[in-house]
C-alpha positions in Angstrom: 34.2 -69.2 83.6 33.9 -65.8 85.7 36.7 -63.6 87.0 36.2 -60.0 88.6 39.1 -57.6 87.0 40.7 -54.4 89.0 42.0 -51.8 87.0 44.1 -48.7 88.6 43.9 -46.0 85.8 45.7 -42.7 85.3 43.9 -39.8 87.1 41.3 -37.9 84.4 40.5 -41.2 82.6 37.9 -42.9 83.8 35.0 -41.6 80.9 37.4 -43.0 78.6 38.4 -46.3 80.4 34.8 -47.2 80.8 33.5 -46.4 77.3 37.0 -49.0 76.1 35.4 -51.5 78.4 31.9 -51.1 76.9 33.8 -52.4 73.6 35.2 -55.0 74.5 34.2 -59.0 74.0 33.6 -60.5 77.5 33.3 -58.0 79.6 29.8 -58.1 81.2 29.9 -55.1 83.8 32.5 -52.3 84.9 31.7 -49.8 87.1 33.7 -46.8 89.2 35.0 -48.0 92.6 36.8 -46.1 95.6 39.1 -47.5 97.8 42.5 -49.0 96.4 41.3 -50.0 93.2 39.8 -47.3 90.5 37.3 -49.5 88.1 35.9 -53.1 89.1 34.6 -55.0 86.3 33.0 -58.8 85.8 34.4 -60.5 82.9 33.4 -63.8 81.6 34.6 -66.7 79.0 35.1 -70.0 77.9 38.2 -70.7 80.1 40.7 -68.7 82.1 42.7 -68.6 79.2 40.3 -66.4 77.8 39.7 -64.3 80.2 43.6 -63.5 80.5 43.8 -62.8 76.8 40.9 -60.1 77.1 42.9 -58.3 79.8 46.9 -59.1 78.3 45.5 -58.0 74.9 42.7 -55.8 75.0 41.8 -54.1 78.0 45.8 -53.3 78.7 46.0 -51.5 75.5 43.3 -48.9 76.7 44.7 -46.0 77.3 44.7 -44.8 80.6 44.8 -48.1 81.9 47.6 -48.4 84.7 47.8 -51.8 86.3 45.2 -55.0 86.5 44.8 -58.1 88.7 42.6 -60.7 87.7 40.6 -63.0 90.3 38.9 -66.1 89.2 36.1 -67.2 90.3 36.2 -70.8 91.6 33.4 -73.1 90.9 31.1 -73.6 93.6 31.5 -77.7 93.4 35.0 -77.5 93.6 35.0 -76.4 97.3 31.5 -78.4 98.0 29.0 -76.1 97.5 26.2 -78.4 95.4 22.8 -77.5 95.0 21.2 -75.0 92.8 24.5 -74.2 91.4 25.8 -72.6 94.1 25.9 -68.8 95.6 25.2 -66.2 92.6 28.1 -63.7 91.9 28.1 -60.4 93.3 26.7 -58.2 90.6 28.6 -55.1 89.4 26.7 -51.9 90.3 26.6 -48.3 90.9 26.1 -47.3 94.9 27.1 -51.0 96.2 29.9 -51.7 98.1 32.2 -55.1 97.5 33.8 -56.5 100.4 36.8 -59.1 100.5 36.7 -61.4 102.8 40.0 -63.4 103.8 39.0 -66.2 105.6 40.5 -69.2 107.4 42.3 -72.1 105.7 39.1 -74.3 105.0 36.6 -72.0 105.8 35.6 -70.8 102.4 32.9 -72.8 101.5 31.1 -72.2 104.7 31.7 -68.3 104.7 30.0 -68.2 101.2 27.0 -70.6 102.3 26.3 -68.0 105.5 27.1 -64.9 103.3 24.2 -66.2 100.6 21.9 -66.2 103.5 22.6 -62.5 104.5 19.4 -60.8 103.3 21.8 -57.9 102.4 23.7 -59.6 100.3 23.4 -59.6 96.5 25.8 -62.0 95.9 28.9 -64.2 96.8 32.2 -65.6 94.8 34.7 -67.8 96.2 37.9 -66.2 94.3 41.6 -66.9 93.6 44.1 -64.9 94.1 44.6 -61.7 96.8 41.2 -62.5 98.5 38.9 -65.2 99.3 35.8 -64.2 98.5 34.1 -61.5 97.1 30.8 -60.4 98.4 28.4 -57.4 97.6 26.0 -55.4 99.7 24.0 -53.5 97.3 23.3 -50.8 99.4 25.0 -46.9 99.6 27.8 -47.0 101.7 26.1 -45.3 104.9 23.6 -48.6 105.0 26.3 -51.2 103.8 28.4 -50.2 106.0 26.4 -51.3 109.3 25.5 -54.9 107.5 29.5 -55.1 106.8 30.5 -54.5 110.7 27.1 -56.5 112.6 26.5 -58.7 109.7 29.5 -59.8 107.9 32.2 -59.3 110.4 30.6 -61.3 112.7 31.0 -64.9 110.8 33.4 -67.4 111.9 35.8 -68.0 109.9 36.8 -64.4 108.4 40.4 -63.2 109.1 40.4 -59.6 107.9 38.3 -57.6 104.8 38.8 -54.6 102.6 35.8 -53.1 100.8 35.7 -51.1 97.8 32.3 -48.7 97.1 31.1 -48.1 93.4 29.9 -44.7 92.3 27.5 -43.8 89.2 30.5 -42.1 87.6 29.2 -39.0 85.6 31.5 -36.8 83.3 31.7 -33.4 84.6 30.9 -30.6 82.4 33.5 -29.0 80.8 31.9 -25.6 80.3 32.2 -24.5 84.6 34.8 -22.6 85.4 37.3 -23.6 88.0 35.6 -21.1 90.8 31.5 -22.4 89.8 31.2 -24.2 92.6 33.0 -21.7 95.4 29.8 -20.5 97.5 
C-alpha cells in the first residue's frame, strides 16, 4: 500500500523536518515543495492502517511539524487499469513539479492511462482523498510548466489542477551576516 503525505511545518524547520523523516520506518522519499503544502513525501506499508500509524504516531511528533493530510493511493485494478500493474507512481524528487488533477466522476482511470503516455510524465497515482490523481513532470518548473498547460490541461476529463514544485532544499549557512547578499 502507497500513500503520498503533505506536511505544512513551522517556518525555519524544514532541515530538521526532513532529517525526522529520514528516521523514520516507511517513509520512502520526502522532499521540499512550494505552493500550499511545505514537504511532500511517499510513504509505503502493509495496509493503510499502517501508513496512518506512521503519520498519527511518528511523523506528528516531529517537531516543527504543523498539519498533515494523507492520500492513498488506489490500486490500479480497482478502477480497471490491468496490465503490467498499472501506471508507476510519481516519484518524489528535487526540481519536479506534482500536479493534481480533479477529474470528472468516472474519468479517473482513463486520465491516468493518457497521463502514463505523456512522455513527460514520470509517473501517475490515482489517489483518495482532496485530489484525483497525482501526476509528476520531472522537469524545473519553467519546462513543466508548458507540458502542464498544452499537455496535461488538454485531456478530457480533467475539471481543475493545482501543482506543487519541489526544490533541492539546502541549509543556509549560518556564518553570513544579514546584509552578505545586499549588492
Amino acid at each position: 500500500m502507497d500513500a503520498y503525505v503533505y506536511l505544512r511545518i513551522a517556518p525555519g524547520t524544514m532541515a530538521e523536518v526532513l532529517a525526522g523523516l529520514a528516521s523514520k520506518q516507511g517513509i520512502r522519499r520526502a522532499v521540499a515543495v512550494v505552493g500550499s503544502w511545505d514537504v511532500l513525501l511517499h510513504a509505503e506499508g502493509s495496509d493503510l492502517k499502517t501508513i496512518a500509524k506512521v503519520v498519527l504516531s511518528e511523523i506528528h511528533f516531529i517537531p516543527g511539524v504543523v498539519k498533515s493530510m494523507t492520500a492513498p493511493v488506489v490500486p490500479p485494478d480497482r478502477i480497471g487499469i490491468t496490465g503490467f500493474g498499472g501506471p508507476k507512481p510519481p516519484p518524489i524528487v528535487a526540481d519536479a513539479c506534482y500536479v493534481h488533477i480533479r477529474a470528472e466522476s468516472g474519468a479517473a482511470a482513463s486520465i491516468a492511462e493518457r497521463l502514463s503516455e505523456l512522455p513527460d510524465v514520470a509517473g501517475v497515482a490515482v489517489l483518495g482523498g482532496e485530489w484525483d490523481l497525482l501526476t509528476c513532470v520531472t522537469q524545473p518548473w519553467e519546462i513543466a510548466s508548458g507540458v502542464i498547460l498544452d499537455q496535461i490541461h488538454q485531456l478530457p476529463g480533467i475539471t481543475s489542477t493545482s501543482t506543487l514544485v519541489s526544490i533541492e532544499f539546502r541549509e543556509p549557512d549560518d556564518d553570513r551576516d544579514q546584509f552578505s547578499g545586499w549588492n
